[in-house]
Each structure stands twice: as C-alpha cells, then as structure tokens.
DSSP file (Angstrom, degrees, kcal/mol; ACC not computed):
  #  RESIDUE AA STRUCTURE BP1 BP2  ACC     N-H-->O    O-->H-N    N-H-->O    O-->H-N    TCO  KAPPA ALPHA  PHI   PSI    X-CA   Y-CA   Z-CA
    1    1 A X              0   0    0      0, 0.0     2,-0.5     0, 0.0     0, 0.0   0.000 360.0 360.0 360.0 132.7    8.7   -8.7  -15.6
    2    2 A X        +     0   0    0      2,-0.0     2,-0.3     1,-0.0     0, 0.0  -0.903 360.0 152.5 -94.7 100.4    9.8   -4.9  -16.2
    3    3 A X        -     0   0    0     -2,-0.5    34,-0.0    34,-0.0    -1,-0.0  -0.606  26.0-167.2-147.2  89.9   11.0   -4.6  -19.8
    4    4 A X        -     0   0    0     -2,-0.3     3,-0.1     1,-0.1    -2,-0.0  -0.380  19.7-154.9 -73.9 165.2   10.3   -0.8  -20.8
    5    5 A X  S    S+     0   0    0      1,-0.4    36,-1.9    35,-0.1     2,-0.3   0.615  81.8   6.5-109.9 -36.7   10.5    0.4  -24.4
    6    6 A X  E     -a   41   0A   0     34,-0.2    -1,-0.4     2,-0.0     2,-0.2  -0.981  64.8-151.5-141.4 156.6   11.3    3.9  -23.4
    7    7 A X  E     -a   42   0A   0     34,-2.0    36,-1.3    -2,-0.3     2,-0.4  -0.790  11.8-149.0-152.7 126.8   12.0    5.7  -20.2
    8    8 A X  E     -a   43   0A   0     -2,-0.2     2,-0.6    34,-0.2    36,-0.2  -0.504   6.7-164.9 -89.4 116.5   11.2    9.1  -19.7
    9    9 A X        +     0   0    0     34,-2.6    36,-0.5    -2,-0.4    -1,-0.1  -0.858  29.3 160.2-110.9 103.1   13.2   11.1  -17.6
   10   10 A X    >>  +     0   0    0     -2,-0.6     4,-1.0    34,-0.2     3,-0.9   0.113  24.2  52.2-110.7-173.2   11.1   14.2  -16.9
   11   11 A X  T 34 S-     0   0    0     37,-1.0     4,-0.4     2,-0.2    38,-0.2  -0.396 112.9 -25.3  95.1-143.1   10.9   17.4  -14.1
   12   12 A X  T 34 S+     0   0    0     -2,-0.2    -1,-0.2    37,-0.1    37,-0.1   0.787 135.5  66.2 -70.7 -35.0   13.8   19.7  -13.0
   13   13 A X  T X> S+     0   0    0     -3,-0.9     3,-2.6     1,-0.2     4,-0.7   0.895  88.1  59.1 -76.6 -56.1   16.1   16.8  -14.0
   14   14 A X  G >< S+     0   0    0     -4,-1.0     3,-0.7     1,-0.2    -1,-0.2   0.909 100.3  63.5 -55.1 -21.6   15.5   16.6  -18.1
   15   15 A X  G 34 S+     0   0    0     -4,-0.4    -1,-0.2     1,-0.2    -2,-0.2   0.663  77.9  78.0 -80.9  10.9   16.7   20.1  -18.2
   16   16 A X  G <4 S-     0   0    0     -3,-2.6     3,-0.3     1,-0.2     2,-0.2   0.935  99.5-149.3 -87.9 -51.3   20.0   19.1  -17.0
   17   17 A X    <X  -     0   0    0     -3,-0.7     4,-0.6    -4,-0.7    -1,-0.2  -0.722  31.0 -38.0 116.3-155.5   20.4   18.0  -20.7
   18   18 A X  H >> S+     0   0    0     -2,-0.2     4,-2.6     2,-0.2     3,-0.9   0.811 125.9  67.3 -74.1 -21.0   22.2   15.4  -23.0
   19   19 A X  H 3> S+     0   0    0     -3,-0.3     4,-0.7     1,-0.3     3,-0.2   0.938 110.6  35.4 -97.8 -85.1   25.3   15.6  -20.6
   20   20 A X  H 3> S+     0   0    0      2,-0.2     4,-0.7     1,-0.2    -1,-0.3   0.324 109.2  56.4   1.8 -44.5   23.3   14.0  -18.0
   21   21 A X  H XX S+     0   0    0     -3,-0.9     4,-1.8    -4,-0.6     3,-0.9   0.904 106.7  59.4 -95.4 -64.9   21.0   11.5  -19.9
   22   22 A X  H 3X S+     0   0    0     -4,-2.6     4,-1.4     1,-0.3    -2,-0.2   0.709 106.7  47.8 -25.6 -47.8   24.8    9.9  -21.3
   23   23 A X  H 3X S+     0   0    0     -4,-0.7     4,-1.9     2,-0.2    -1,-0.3   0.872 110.4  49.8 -79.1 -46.1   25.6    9.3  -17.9
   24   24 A X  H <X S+     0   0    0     -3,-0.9     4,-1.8    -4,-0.7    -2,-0.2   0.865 108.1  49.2   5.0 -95.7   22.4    7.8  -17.4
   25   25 A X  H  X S+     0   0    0     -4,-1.8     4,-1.1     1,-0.2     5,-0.3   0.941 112.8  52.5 -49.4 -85.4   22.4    5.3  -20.5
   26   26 A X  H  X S+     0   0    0     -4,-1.4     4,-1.1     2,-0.2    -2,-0.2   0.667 109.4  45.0 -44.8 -27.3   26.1    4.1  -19.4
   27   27 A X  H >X S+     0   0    0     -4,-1.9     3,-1.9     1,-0.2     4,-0.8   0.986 117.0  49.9 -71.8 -66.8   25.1    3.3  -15.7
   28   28 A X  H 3< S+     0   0    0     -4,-1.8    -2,-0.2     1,-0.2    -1,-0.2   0.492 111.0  45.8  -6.9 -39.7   22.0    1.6  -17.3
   29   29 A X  H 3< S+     0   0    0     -4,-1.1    -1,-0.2     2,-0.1    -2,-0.2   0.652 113.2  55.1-102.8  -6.5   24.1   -0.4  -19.8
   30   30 A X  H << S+     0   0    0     -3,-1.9    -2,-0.2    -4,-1.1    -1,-0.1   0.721 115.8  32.8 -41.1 -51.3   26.6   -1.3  -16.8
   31   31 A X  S  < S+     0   0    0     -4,-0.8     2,-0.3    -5,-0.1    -3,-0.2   0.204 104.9  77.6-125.8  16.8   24.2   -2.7  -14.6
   32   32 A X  S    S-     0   0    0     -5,-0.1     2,-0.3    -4,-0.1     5,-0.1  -0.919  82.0 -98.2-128.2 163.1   21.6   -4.4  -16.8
   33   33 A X    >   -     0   0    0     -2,-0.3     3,-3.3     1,-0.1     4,-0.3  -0.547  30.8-136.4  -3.8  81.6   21.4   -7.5  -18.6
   34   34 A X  T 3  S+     0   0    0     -2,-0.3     3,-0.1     1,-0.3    -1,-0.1   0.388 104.2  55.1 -49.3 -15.1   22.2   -7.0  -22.4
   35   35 A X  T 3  S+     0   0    0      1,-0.1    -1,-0.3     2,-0.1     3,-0.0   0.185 111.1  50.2 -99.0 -20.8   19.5   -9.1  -23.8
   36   36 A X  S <  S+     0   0    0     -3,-3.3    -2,-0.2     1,-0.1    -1,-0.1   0.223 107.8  52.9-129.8  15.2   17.1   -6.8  -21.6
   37   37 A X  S >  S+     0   0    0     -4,-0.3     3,-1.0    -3,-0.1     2,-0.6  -0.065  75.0 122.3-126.0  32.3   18.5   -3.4  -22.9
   38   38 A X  T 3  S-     0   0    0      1,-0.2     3,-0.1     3,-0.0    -3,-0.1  -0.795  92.9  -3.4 -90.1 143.4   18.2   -4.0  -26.6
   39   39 A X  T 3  S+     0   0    0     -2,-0.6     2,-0.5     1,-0.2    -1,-0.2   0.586  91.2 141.0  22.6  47.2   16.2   -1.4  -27.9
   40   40 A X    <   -     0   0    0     -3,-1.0     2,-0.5   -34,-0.1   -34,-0.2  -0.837  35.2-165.3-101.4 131.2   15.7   -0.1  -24.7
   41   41 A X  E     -a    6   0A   0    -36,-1.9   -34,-2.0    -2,-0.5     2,-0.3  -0.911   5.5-157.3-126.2 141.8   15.9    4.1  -25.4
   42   42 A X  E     +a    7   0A   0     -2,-0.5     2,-0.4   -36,-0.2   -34,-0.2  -0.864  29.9 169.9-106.6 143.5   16.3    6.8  -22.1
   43   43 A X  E     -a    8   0A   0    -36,-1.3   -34,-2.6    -2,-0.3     2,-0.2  -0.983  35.6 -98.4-145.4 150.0   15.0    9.9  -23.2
   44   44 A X        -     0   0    0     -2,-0.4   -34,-0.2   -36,-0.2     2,-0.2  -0.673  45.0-109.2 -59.4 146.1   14.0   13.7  -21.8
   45   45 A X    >   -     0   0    0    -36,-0.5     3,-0.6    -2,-0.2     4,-0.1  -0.596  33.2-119.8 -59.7 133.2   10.7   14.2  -21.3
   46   46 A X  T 3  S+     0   0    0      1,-0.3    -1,-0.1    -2,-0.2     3,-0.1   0.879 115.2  36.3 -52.5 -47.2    9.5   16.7  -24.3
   47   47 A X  T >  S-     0   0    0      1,-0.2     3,-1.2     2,-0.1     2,-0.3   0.797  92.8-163.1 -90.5 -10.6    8.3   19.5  -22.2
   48   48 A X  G X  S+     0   0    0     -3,-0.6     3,-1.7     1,-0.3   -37,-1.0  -0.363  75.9   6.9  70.0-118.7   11.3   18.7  -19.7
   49   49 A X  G 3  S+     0   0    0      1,-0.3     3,-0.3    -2,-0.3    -1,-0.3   0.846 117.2  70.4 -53.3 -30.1    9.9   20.8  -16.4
   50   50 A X  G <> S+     0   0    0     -3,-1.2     4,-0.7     1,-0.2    -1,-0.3   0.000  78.0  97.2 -82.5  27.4    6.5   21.8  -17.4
   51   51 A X  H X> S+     0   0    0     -3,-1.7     4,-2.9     2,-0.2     3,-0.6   0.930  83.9  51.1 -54.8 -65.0    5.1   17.7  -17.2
   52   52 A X  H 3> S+     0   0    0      1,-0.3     4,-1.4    -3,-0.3    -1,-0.2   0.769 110.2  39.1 -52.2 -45.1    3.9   18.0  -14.5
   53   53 A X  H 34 S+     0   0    0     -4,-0.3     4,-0.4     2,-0.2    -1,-0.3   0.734 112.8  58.8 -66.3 -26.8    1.9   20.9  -14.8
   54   54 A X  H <X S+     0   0    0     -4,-0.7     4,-1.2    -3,-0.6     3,-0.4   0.874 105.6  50.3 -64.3 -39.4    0.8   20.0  -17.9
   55   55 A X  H  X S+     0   0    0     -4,-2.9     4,-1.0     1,-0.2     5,-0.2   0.674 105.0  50.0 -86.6 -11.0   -0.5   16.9  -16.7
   56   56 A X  H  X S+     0   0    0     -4,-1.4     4,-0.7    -5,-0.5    -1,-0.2   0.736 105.5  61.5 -96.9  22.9   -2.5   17.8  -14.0
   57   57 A X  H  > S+     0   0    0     -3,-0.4     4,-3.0    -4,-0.4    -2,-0.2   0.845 110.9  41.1 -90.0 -40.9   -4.1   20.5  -16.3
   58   58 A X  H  X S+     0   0    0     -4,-1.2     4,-1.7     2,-0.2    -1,-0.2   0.570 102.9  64.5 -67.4 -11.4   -5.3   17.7  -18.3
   59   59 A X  H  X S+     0   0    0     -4,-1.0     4,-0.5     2,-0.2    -2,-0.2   0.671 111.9  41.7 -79.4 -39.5   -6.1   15.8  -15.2
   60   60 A X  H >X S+     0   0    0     -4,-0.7     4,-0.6    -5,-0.2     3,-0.6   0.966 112.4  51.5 -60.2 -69.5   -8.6   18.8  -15.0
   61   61 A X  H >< S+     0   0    0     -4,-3.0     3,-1.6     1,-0.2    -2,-0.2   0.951 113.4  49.0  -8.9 -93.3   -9.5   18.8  -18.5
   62   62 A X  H 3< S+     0   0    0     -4,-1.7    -1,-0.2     1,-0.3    -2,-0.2   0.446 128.1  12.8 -27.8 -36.4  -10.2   15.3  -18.3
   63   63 A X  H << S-     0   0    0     -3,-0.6    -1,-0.3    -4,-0.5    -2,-0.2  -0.172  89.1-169.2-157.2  32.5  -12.5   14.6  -15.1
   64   64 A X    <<  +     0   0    0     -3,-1.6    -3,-0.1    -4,-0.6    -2,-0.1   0.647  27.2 130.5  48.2-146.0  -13.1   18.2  -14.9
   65   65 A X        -     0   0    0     -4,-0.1     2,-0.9     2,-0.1    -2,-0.1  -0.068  59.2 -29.3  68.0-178.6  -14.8   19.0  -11.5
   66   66 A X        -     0   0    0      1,-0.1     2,-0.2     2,-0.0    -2,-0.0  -0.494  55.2-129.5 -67.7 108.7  -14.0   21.7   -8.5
   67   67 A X        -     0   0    0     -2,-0.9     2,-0.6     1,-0.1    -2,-0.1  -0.314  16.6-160.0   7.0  83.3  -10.6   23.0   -7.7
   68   68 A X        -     0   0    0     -2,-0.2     2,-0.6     2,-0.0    -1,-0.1  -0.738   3.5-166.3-117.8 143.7   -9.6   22.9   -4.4
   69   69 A X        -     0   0    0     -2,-0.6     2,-0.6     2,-0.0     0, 0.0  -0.869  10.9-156.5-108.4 124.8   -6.7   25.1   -3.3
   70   70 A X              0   0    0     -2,-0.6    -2,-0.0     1,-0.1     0, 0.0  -0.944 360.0 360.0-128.8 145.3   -5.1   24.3    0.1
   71   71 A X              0   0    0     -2,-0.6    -1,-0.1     0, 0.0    -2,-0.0   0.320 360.0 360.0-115.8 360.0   -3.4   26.7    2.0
C-alpha cells in the first residue's frame, strides 16, 4: 500500500511555482480516494532545482571515494 505523507515535487518543475503545484493538488484530489488524501500535503522541494546537485554532493560527502568524470 502507497499512502505518502508528503510528496515532493522537486527539479526544473518546483520552480514553475504555486500556480503549478494548485493544479497538481486538484488533479490529485480528482482522481484519488478521499479517505487516502486526508492529510496528504504536495509540496516544492525546498531547494526547487539545485536537489539534485545537492544530493549527489552529499552522496559524495557520505561514501566519499574517487570521482569519475565521463566524457
């Protein structure tokens, strides 16, 4: 069973803004279950584009090791 508490909508896409996210939540509250969207909250991701780079810099951080570039 899938019954998220939040759901993060990160990348290129959170910067699109609240306009975006509204549209979101109403297709979501359309097409799910009401009983399974109760305190269910769709949000931007905080850093909105930079996740991703942010996480694999901690992905680095973290388990550390060499770098490998391919070109």
């Amino acid at each position: 069973m899938f019954n998220p508490k939040v759901i993060v909508i990160g990348g290129g896409v959170a910067e699109a803004g609240e306009t975006l996210l509204e549209g979101i939540r109403r297709t979501v509250a359309a097409r799910t279950m009401p009983s399974m969207l109760n305190d269910v909250r769709i949000e931007a991701a905080y850093r909105g584009n930079f996740c991703g780079m942010i996480g694999a810099a901690l992905q680095i951080w973290e388990y550390g090791g060499p770098i490998t570039f391919f070109l």
